[in-house]
DSSP file (Angstrom, degrees, kcal/mol; ACC not computed):
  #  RESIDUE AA STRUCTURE BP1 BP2  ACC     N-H-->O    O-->H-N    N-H-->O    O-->H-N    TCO  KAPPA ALPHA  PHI   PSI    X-CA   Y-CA   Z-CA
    1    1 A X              0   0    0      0, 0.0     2,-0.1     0, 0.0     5,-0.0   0.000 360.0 360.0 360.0 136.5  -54.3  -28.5 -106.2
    2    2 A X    >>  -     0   0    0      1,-0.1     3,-1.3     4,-0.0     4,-0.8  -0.421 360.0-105.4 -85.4 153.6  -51.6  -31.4 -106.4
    3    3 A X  H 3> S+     0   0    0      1,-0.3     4,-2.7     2,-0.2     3,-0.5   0.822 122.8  57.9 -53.9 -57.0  -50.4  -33.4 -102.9
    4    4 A X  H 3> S+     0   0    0      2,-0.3     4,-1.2     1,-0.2    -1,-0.3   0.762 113.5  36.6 -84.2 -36.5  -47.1  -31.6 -103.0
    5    5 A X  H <4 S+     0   0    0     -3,-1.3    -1,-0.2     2,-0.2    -2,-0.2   0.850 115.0  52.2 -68.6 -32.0  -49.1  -27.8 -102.8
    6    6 A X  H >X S+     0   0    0     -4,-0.8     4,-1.9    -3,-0.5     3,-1.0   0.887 115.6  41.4 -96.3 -34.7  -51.7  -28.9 -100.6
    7    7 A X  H 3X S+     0   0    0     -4,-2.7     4,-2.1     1,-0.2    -1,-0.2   0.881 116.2  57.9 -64.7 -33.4  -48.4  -30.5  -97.9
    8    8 A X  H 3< S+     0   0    0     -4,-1.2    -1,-0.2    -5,-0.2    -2,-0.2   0.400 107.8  36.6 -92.0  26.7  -46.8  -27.3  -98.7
    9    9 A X  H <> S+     0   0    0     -3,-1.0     4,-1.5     2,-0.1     3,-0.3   0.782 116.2  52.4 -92.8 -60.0  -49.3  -25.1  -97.6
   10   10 A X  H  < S+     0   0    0     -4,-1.9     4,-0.2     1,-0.2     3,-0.2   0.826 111.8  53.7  -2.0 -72.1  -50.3  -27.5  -94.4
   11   11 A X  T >< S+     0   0    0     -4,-2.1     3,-0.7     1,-0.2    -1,-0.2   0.821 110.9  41.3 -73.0 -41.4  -46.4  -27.1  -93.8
   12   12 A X  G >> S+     0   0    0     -3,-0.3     3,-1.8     1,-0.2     4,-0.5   0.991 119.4  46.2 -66.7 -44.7  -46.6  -23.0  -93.9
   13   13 A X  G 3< S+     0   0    0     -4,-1.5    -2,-0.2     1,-0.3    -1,-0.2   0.541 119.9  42.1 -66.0  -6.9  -50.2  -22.9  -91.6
   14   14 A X  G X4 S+     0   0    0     -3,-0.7     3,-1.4    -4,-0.2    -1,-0.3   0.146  85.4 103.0-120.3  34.4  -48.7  -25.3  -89.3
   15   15 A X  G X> S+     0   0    0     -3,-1.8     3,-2.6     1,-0.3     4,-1.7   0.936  80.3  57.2 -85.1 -25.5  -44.7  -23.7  -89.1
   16   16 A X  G 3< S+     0   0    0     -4,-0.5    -1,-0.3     1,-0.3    -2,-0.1   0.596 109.5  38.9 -83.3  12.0  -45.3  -22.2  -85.7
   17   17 A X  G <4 S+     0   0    0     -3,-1.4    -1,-0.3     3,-0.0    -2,-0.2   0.116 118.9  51.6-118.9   5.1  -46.3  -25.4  -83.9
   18   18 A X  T <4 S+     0   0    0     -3,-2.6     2,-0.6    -4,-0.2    -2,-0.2   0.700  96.5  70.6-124.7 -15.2  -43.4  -27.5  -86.0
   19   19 A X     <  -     0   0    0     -4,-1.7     2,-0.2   100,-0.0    -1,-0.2  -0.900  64.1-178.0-119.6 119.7  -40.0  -25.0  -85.2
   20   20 A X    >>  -     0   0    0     -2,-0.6     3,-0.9    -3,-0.1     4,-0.6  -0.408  45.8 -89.1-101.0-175.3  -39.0  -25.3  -81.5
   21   21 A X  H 3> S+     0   0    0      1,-0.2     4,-2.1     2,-0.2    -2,-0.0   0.676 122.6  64.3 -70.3 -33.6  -36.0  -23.1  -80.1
   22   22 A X  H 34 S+     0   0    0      1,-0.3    -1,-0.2     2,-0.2    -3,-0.0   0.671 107.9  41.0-110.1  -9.7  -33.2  -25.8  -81.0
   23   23 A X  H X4 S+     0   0    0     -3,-0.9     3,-0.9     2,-0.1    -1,-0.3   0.606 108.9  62.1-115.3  18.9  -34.0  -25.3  -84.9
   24   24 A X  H >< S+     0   0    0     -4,-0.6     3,-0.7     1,-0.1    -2,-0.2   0.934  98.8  53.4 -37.5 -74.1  -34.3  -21.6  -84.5
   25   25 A X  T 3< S+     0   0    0     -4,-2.1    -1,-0.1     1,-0.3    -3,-0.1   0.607  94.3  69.8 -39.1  -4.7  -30.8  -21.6  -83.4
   26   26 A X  T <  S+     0   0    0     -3,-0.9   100,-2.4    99,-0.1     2,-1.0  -0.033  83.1  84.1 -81.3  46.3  -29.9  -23.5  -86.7
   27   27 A X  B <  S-a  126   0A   0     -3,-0.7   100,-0.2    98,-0.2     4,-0.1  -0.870  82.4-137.6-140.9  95.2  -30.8  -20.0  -88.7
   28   28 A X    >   -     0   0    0     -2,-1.0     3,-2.2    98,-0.7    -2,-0.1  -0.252  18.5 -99.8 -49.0 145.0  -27.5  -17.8  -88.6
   29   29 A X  T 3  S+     0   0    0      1,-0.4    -1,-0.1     3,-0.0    98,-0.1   0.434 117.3  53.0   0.6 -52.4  -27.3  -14.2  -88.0
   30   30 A X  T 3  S+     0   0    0     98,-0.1    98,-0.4    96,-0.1    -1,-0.4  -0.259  79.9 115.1-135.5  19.6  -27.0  -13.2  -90.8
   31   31 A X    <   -     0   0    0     -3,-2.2     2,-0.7    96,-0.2    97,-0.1  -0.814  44.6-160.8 -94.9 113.4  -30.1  -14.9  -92.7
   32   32 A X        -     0   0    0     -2,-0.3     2,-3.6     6,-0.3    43,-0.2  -0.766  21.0-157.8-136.0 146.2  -32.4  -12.9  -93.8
   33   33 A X        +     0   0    0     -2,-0.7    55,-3.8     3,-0.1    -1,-0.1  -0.044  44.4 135.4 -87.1  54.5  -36.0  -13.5  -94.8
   34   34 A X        -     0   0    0     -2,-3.6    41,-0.5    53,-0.2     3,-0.4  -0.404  63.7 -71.3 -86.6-172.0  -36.8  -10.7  -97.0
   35   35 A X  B    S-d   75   0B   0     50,-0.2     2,-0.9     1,-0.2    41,-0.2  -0.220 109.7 -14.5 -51.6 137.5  -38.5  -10.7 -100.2
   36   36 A X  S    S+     0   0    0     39,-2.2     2,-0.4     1,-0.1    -1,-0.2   0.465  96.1 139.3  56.2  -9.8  -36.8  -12.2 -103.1
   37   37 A X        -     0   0    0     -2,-0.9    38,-1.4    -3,-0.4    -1,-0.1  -0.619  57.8-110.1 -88.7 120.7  -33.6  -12.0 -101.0
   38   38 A X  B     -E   74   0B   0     -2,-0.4    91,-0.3    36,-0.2    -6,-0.3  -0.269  35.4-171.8 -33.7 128.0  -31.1  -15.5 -101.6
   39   39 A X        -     0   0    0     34,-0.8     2,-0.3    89,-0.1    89,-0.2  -0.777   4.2-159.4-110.7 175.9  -30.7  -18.1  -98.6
   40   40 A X  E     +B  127   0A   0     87,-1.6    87,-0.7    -2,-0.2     2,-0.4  -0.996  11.5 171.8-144.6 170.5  -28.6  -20.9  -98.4
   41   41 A X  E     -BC 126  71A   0     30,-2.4    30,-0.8    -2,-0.3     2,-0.3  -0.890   9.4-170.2-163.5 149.7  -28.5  -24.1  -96.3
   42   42 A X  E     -B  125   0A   0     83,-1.9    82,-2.4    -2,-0.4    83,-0.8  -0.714  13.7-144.9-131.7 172.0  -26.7  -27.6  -95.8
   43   43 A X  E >   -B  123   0A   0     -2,-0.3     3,-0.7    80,-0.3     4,-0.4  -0.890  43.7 -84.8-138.7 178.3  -27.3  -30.4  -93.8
   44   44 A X  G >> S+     0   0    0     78,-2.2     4,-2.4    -2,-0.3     3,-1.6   0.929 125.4  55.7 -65.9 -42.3  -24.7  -32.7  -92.2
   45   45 A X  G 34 S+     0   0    0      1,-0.2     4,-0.4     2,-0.2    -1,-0.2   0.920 114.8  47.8 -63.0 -35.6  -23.8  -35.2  -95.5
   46   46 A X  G <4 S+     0   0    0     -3,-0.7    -1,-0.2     2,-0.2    -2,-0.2   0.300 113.1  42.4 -58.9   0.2  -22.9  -31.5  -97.5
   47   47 A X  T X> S+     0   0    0     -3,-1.6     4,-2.0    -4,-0.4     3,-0.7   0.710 115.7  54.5-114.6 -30.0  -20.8  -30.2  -94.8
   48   48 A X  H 3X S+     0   0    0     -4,-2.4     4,-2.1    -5,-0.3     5,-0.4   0.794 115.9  39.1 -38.1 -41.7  -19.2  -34.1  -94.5
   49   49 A X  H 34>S+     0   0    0     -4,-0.4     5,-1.3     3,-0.2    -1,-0.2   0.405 112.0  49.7-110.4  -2.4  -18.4  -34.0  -98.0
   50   50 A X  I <4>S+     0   0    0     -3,-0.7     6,-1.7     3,-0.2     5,-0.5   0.703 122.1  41.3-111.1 -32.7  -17.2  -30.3  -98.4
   51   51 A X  I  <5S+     0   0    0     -4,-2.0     7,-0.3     4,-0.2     6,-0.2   0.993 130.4  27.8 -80.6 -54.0  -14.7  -31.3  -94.9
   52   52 A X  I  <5S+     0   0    0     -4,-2.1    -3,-0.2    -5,-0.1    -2,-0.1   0.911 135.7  21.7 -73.9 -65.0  -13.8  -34.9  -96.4
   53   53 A X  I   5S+     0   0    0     -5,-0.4    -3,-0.2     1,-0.1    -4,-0.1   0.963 127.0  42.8 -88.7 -25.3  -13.9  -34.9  -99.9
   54   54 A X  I   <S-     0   0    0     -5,-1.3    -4,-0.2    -6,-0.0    -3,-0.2   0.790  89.4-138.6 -42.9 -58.4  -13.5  -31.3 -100.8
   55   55 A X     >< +     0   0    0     -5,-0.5     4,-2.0    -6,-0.1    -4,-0.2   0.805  42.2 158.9  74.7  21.1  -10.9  -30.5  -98.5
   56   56 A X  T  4>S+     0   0    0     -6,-1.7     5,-1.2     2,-0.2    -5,-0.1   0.731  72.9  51.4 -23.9 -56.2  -12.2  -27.2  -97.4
   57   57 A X  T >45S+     0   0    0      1,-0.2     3,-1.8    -6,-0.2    -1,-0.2   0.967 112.1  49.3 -61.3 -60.1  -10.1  -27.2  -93.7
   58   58 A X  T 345S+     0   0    0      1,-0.3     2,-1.9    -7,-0.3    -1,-0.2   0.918 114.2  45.6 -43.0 -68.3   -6.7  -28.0  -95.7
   59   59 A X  T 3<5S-     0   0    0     -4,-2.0    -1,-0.3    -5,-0.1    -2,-0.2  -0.091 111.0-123.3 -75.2  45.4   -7.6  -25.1  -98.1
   60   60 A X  T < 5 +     0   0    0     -2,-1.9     2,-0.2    -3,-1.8    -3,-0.2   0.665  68.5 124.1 -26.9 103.2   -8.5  -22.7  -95.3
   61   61 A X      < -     0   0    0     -5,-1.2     2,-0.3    -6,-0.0     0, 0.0  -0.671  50.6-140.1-143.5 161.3  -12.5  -22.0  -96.7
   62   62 A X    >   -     0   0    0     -2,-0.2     3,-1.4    -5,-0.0     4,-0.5  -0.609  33.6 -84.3-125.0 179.9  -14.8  -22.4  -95.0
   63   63 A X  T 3  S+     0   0    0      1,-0.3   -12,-0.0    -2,-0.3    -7,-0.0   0.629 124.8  53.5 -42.6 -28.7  -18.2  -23.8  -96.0
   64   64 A X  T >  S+     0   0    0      1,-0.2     3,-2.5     2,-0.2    -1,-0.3   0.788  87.4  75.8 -81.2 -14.7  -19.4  -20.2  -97.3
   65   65 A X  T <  S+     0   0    0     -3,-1.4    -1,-0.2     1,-0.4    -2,-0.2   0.717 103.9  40.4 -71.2 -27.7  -16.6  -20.0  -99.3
   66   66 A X  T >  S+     0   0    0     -4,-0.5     3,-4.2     1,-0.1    -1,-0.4   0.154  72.7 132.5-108.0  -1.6  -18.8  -22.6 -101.5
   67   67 A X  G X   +     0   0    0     -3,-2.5     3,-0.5     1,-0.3   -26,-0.2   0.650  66.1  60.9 -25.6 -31.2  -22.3  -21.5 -101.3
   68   68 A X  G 3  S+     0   0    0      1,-0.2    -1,-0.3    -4,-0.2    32,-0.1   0.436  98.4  66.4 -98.7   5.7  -23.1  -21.6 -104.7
   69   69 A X  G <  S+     0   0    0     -3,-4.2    33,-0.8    -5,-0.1    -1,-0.2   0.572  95.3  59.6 -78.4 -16.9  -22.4  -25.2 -104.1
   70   70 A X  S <  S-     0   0    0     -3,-0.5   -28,-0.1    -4,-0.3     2,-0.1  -0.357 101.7 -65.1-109.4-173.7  -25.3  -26.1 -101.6
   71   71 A X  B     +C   41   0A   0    -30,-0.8   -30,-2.4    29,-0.1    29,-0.2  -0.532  62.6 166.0 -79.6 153.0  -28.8  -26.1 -101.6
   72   72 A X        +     0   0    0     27,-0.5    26,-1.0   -32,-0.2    27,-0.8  -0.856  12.0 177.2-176.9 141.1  -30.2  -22.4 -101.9
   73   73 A X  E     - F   0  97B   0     24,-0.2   -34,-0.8    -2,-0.2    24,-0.3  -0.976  28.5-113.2-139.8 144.0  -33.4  -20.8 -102.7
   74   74 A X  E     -EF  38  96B   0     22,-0.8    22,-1.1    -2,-0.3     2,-0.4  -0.599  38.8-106.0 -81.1 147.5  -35.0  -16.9 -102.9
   75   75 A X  E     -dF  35  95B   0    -38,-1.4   -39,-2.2   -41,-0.5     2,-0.6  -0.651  36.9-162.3  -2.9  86.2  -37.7  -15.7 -100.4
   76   76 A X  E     - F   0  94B   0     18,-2.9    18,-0.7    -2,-0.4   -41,-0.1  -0.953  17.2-124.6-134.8 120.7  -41.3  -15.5 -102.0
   77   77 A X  E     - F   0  93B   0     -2,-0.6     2,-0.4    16,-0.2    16,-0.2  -0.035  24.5-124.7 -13.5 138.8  -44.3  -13.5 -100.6
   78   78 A X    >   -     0   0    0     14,-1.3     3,-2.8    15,-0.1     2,-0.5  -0.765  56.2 -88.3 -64.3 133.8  -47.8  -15.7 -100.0
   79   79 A X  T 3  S+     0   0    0     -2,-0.4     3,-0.1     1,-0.2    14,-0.0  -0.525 110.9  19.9 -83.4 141.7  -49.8  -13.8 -101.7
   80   80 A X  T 3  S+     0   0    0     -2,-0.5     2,-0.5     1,-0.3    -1,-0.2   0.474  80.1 135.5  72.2  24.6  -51.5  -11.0 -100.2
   81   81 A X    <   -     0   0    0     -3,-2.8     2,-0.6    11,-0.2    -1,-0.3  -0.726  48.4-148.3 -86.9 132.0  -48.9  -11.0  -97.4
   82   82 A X        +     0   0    0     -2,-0.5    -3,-0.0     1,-0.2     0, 0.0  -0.858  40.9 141.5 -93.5 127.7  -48.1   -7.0  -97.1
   83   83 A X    >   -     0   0    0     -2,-0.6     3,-2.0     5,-0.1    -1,-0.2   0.355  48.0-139.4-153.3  14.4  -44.4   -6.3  -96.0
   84   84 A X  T 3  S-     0   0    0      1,-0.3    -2,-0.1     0, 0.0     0, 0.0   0.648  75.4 -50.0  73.8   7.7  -43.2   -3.2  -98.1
   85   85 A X  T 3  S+     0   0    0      1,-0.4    -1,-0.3     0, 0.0   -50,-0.2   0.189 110.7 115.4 109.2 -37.3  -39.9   -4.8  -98.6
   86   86 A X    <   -     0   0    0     -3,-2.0    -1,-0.4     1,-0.2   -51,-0.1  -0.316  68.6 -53.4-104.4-168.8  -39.0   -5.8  -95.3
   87   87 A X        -     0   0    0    -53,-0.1     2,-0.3     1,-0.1   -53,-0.2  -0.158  51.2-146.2 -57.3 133.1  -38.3   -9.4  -93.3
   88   88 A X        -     0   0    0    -55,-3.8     5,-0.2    -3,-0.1    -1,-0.1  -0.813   5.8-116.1 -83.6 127.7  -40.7  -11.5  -93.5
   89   89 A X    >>  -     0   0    0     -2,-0.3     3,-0.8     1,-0.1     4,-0.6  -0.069  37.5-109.0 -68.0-179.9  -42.1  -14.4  -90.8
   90   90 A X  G >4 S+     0   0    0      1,-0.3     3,-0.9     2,-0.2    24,-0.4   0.862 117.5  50.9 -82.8 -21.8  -41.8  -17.9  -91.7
   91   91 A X  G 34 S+     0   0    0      1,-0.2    -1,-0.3    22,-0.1   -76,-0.1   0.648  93.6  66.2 -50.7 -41.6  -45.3  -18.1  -92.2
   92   92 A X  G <4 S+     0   0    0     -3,-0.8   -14,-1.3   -14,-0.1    -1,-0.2   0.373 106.2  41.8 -90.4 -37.2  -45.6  -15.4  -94.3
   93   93 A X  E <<  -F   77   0B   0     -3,-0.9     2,-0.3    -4,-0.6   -16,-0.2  -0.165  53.7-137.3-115.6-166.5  -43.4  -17.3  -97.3
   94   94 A X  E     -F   76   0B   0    -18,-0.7   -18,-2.9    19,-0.1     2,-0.6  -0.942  28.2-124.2-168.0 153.0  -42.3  -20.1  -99.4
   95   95 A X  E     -FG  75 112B   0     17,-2.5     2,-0.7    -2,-0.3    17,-0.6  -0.694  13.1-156.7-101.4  86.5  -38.8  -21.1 -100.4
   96   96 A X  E     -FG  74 111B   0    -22,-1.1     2,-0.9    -2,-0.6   -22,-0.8  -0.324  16.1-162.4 -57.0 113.1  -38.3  -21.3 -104.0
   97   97 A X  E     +FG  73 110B   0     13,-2.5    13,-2.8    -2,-0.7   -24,-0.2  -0.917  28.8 154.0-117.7 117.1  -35.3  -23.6 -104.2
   98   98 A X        +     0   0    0    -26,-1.0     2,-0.8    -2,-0.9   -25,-0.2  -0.008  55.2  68.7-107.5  16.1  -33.4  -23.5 -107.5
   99   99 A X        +     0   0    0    -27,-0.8   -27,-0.5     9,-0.1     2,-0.4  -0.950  53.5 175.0-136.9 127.6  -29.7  -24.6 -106.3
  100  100 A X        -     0   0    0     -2,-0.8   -29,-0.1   -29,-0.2   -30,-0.1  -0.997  41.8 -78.8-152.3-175.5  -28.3  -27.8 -105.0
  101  101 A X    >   -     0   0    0     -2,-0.4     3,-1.0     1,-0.1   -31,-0.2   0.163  50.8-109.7 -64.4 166.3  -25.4  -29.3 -104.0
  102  102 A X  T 3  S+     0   0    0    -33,-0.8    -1,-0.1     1,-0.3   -32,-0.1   0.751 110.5  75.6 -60.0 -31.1  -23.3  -30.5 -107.0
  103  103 A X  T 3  S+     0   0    0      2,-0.1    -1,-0.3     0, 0.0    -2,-0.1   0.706  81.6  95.4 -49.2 -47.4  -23.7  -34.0 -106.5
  104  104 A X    <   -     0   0    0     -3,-1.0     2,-0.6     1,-0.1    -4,-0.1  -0.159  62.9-156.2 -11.5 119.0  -27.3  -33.3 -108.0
  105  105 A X        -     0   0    0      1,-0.1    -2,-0.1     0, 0.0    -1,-0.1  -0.973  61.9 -12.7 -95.9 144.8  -27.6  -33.9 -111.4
  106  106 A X  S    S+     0   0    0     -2,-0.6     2,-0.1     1,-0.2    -1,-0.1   0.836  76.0 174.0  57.5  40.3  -30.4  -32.1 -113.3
  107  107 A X        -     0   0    0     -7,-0.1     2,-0.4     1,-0.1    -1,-0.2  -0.393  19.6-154.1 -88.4 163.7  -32.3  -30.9 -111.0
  108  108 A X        -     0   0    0      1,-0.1    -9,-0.1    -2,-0.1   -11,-0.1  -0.803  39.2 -73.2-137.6 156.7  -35.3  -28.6 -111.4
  109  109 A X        -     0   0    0     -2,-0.4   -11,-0.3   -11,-0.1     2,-0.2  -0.014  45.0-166.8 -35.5 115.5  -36.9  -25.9 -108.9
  110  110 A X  E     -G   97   0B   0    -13,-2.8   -13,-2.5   -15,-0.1     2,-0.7  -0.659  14.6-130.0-106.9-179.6  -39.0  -26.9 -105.7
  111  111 A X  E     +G   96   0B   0    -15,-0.2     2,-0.2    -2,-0.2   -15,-0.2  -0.977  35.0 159.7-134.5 126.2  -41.2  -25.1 -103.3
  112  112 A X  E     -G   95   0B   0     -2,-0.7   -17,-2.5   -17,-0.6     2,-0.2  -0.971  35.8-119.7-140.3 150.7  -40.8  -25.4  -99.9
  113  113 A X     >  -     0   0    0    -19,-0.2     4,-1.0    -2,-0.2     3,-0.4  -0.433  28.5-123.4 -48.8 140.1  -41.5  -23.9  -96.4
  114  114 A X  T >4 S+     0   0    0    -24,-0.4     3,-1.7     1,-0.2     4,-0.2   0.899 112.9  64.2 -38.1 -68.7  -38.7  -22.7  -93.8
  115  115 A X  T 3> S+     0   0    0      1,-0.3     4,-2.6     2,-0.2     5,-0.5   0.476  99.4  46.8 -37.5 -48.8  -40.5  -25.1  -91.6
  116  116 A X  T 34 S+     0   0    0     -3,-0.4    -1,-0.3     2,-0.2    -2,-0.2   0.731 112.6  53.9 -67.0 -24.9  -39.7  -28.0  -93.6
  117  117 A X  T << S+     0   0    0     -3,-1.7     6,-0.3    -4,-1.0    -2,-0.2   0.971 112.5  35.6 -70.5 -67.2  -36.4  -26.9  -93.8
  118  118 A X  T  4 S+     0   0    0     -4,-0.2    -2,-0.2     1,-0.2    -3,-0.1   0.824 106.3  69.6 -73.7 -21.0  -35.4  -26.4  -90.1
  119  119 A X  S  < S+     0   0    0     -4,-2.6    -1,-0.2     3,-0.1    -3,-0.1   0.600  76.1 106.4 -46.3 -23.4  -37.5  -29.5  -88.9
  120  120 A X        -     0   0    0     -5,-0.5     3,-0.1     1,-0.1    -3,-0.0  -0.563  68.2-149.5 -52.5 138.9  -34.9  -31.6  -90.7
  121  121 A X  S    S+     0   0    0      1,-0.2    -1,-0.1    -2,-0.1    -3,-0.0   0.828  97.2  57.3 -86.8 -50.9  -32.7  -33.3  -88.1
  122  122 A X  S    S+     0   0    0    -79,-0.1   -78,-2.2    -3,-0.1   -77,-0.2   0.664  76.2 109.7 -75.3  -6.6  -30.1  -33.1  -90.5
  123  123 A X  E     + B   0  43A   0    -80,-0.3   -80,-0.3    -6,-0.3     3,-0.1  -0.213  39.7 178.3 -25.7  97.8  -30.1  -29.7  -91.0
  124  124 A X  E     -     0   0A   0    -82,-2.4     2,-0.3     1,-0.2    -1,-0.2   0.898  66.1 -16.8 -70.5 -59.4  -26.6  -27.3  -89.6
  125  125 A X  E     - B   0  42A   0    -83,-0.8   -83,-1.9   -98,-0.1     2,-0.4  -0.973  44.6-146.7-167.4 136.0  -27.2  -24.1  -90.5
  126  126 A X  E     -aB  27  41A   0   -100,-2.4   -98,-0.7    -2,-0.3   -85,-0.2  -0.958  39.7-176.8-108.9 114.0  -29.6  -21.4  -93.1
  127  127 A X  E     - B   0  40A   0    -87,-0.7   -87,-1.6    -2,-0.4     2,-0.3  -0.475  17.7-152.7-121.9 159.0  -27.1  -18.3  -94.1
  128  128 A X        -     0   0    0    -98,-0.4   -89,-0.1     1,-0.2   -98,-0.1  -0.726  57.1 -31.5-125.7 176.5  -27.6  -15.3  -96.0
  129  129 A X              0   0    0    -91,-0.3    -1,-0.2    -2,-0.3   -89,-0.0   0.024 360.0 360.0  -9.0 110.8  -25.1  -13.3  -97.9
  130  130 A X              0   0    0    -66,-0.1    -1,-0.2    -3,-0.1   -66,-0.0   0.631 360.0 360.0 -69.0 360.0  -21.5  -13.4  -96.3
């Protein structure tokens, strides 16, 4: 297994000792961790550049209004987690992340864990469908 499966597996076994209360709260409402089901998320240098260079405020949008501008990845099962369709725990998954911010050029699909996601300092906020 290559360094980069074997940290993102470590990262899934260890999520519930590595997400405290203060990056729960980054996780909106309205996120949800089902199967196969789209997230999105930004960190403070994408919400900087969507206020400042973008000019979101000016154009009242807001940050979702651009979604398909940030990083964003589907929900996928571990296999031989059973959930029938419905939310899943962070444990339970892996992020397939095929989108990022524009700035990107060429970039190609990674696998990651929530954990690794909300553990970020820079991290705002993980959204689901507006």
């Amino acid at each position: 297994m290559s360094k980069q499966m074997e940290q993102l597996f470590d990262d899934i076994r260890k999520s519930d000792t590595l997400i405290d209360d203060k990056d729960i709260d980054k996780i909106n409402k309205n996120a949800s961790f089902e199967p196969w089901k789209r997230i999105y998320w930004y960190y403070k240098d994408d919400l900087d550049y969507f206020i400042n260079d973008v000019g979101i405020e000016r154009a009242n949008e807001t940050i979702y209004d651009w979604k398909n501008e940030l990083h964003s990845g589907v929900c996928v099962p571990l296999d031989g987690v059973a959930n029938n369709g419905y939310e899943l725990q962070w444990n339970d998954m892996l992020i397939v992340e095929d989108s990022y911010p524009t700035e990107k050029e060429s970039p190609c699909a990674g696998w990651t864990s929530i954990s690794t996601i909300l553990c970020n300092k820079e991290l705002v906020e993980i959204f689901g469908e507006q």
